[in-house]
N, C-alpha and C positions, 0 to 999 in steps of 0.2 A: 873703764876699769877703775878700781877704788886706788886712788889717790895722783889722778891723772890730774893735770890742769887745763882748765879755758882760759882764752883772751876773750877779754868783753870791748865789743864796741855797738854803738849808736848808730841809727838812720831816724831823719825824720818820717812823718806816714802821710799818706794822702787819699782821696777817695777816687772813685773810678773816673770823675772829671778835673782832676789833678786838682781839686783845692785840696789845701793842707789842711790834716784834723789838728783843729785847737780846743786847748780846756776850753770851759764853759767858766767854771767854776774851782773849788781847790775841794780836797776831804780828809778826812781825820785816816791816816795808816796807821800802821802798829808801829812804826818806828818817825811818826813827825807829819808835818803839812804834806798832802802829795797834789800837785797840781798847781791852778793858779791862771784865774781869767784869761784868759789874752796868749798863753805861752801856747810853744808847738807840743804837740805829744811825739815820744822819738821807741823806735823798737830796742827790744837789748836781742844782742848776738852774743853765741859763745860760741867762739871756733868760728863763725860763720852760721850755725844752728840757729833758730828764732829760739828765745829765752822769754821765759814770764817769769817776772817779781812775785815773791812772795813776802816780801819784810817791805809794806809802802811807805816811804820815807827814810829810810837808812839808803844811806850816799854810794856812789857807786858811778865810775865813770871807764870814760875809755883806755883803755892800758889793764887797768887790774885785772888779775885772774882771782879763778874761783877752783874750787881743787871739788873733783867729784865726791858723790857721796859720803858728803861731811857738811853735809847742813845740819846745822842744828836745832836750825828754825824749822825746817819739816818732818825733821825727829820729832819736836814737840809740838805739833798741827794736833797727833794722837790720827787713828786711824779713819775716823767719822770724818773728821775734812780733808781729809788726803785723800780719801776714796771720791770725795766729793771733788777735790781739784781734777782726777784722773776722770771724771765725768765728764767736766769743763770742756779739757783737753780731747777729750773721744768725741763731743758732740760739736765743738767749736773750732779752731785751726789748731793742729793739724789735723785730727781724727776726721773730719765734715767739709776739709777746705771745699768739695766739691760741691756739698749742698747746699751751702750758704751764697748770699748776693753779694756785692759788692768787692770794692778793692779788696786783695791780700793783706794790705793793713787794715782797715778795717774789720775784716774778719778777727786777725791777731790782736786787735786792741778790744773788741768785744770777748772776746773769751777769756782778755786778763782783765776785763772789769768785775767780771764773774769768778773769779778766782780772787781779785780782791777781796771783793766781797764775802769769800768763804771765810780767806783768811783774816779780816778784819771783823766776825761774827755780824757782818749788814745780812748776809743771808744764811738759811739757817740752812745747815749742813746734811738732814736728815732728809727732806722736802721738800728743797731749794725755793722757798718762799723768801721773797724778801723783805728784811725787820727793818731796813736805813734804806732811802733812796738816793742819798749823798754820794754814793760813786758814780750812778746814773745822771746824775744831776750834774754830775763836774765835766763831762763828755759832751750829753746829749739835752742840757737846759733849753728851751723854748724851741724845738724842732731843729736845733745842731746836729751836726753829723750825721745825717738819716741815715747813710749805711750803715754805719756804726750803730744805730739804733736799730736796725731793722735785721741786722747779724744778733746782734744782743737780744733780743726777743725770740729766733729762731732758737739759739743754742737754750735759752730759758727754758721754752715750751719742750723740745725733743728732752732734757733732764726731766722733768718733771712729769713726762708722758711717757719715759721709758717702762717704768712699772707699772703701767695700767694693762688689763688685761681689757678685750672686750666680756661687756658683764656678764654672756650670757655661757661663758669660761668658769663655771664655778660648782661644776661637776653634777650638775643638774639632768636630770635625766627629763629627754621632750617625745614627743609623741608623732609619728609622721600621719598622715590621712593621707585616706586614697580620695584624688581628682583626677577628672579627664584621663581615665585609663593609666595613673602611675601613684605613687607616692611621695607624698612632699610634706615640705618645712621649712616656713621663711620664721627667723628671730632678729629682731634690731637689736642691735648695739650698742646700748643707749652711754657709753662710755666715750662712744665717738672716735673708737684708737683702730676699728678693721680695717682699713686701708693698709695699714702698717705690716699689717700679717698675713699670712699665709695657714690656709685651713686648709683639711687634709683629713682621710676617713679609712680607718680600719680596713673596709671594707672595700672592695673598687665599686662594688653596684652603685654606693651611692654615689651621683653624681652632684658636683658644689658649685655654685657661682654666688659671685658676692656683685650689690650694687647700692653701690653709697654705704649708709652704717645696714646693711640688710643681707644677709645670709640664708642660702638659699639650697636645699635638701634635696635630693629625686633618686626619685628608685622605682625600676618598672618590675620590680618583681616583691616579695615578699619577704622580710627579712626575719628570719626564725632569733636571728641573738642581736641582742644590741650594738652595732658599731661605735667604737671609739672614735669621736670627733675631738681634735688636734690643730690647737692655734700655734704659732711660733712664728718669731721674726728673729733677726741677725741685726747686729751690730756692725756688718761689715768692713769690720776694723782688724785688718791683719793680726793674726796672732803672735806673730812677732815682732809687735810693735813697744818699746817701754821707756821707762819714766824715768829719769835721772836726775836727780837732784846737787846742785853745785854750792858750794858754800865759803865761807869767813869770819871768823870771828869778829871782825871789821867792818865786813861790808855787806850789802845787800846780797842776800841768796836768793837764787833762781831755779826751774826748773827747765826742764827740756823733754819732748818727746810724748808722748801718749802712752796710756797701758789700756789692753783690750778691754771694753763692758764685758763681754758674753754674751750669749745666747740664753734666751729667755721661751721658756714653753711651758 
């Protein structure tokens, strides 16, 4: 509810064989130095909820509260990296806790490096490509934290391959041949994202199977109209999952919670 409060507090994080993740290195935040060779990295909580920074650098300790939906810092994100943070969050902890490897913190520290990273323009909002490797580098320098690095790449790749379609999705009209008594059609996917989806035919005659990036058409009878062919995958991210943002004119504003990607077809 708008004008609720949190209590913020700390835990250190660790990986699934209980070493501690420590910086690597330190990086430039929007509000000062974040990080720092040698130290521990520690989670924020509000209420108990896991919290991601969005203002890296501005102070913020255990006691303070943060009053919901009065950030002012993610009012002024603008819509392009807020859609981009609720990415984050959909494909990294919490939205994915279940597809990613490693400890629970590490998952949560890899999804707020990526979110750093939005929010500090290292990656760019539209494409999530990244223009600075400095918050990477403050983490995961010379094979540190592997989980942490191998969650951090997972959550990259699933953003970045959300919007691909397989290529041969592009309303293209294909032609079956008759073989060995039926009709068929294999198309590669030279996009490399069918695994992801589900294909599905106007029609029930035809019948589909997919192996590896290959798709694969049958029909033992004659089809006088064209069947629509139909990719789609799920986000399977509850729909009533959402995004709340906590804030201060003082202090460090955070986020909490996930909002749904959608369904794409």
């Amino acid at each position: 509810a708008a004008g609720s409060t949190v209590n913020i507090s700390f835990a250190y994080m660790y990986q699934s064989d209980g070493s501690q993740i420590r910086w690597t290195d330190s990086f430039a935040g929007t509000h000062g130095t974040d990080g720092g060779a040698g130290k521990a990295t520690t989670q924020i909580y509000a209420n108990g909820q896991e919290a991601y920074c969005i203002e890296p650098g501005e102070s913020l300790h255990t006691g303070d509260q943060l009053t919901a939906n009065a950030s002012e810092a993610w009012n002024n994100l603008g819509s392009t990296k807020q859609n981009a943070i609720k990415m984050a969050l959909a494909f990294g902890k919490p939205g994915n806790a279940g597809g990613l490897t490693g400890s629970g913190d590490a998952k949560h520290l890899a999804t707020q490096m990526i979110i750093w990273e939005i929010v500090c323009s290292y990656r760019n909002a539209e494409n999530y490509t990244v223009t600075d490797n400095c918050v990477y580098n403050a983490v995961c320098k010379g094979g540190a934290n592997a989980e942490v690095a191998a969650s951090y790449r997972a959550i990259e790749n699933a953003m970045k391959t959300w919007q691909v379609t397989p290529s041969f999705a592009n309303g293209s009209t294909y032609e079956m041949r008759w073989e060995d008594g039926r009709y068929t059609l294999s198309i590669q996917d030279t996009s490399g994202v069918l695994s992801a989806y589900s294909v599905t035919s106007s029609d029930s005659r035809v019948r589909i199977s997919k192996s590896g990036n290959t798709i694969t058409l049958t029909s033992d009878t004659y089809l006088a109209e064209n069947p629509t062919i139909t990719v789609s995958k799920s986000s399977g991210i509850s729909a009533s999952a959402v995004l709340v943002p906590y804030g201060s004119p003082t202090l460090q504003d955070v986020v909490t919670g996930v909002t749904r990607v959608g369904d794409v077809s």
